[in-house]
N, C-alpha and C positions, 0 to 999 in steps of 0.2 A: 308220740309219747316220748318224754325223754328219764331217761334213765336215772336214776338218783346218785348211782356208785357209777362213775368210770372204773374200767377192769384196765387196770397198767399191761402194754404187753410186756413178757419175759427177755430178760436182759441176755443177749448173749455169754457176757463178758460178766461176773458175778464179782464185783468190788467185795465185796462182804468175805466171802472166800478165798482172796488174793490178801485183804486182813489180816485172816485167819494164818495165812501160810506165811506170810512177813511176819508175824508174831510170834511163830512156830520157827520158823528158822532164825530167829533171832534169840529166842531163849533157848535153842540148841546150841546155836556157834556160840552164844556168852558161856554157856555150862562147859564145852568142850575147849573156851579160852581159861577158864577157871583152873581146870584140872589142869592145862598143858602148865601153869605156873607151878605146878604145886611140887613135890619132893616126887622125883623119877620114878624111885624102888619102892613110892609111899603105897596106900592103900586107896587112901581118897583119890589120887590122879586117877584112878582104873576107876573108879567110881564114878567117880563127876565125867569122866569120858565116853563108859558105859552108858551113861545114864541120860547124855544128851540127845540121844532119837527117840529117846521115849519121853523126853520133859519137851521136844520139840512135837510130837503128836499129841500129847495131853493139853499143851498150850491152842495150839490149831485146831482140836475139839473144843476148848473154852471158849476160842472168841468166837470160833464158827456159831457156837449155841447163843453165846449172847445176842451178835448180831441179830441172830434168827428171831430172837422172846424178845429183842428192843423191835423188830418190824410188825410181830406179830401183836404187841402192845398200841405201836401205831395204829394199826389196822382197824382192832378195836375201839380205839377213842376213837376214830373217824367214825367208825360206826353208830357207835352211841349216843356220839353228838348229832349225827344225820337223823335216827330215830327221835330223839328230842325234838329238835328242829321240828320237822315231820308234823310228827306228833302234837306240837305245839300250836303248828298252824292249822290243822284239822280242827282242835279245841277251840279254837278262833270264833267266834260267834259270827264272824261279819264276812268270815266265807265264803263264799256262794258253793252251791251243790256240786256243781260240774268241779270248780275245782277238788273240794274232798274228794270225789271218786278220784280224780287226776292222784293225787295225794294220798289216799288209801291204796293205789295200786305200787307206786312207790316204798310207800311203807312194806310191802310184802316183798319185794324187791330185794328192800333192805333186810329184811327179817330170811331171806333164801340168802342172801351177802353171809348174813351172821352165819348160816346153818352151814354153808360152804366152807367159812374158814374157818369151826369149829368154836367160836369165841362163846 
């Protein structure tokens, strides 16, 4: 029997989150380059300098999430389409039996896929 979804295994090395962290220390070091220009005794230098590990984690939470809802939107449309698909050749008139069960097993497959990744 073959399986409808390949299960990707787990990356050691998470690209998505190394992303997240060059996008995070990069709109930290601009914010903390910003302020070092600004007036010495000003208000804003202490501000913009303050303020760059906390705009460098808020950023690194931003991309980290989007990465994650761009993957997990992936995930979904594969899905979808696989059900369709599926689906489409089940309704197939000129099917033969064996396959729909073949086909019908799959479909449940895909439908525990769905219930696994919450989609």
């Amino acid at each position: 029997m073959t399986t409808a979804v390949q299960v990707q295994p787990r990356r050691v090395f998470n690209y998505d989150q190394l992303s997240a962290a060059i996008g995070g220390a990069g709109a930290g070091i601009s914010t903390a380059a910003i302020g070092n220009h600004l007036d010495p005794q000003g208000f804003w230098r202490d501000a913009f300098l303050y303020a760059a590990p906390v705009l460098a984690i808020v950023v690194s939470v931003l991309v980290n999430w989007g990465c994650a809802a761009a993957e997990r939107r992936e995930i979904a449309h594969g899905i979808k389409r696989a059900l369709a698909t599926v689906q489409e050749e089940i309704d197939d008139p000129t099917t033969t039996f064996a396959r729909k069960e073949e086909l019908r097993s799959m479909l449940r497959a895909l439908r525990d896929e769905k219930i696994a990744h919450r989609i």
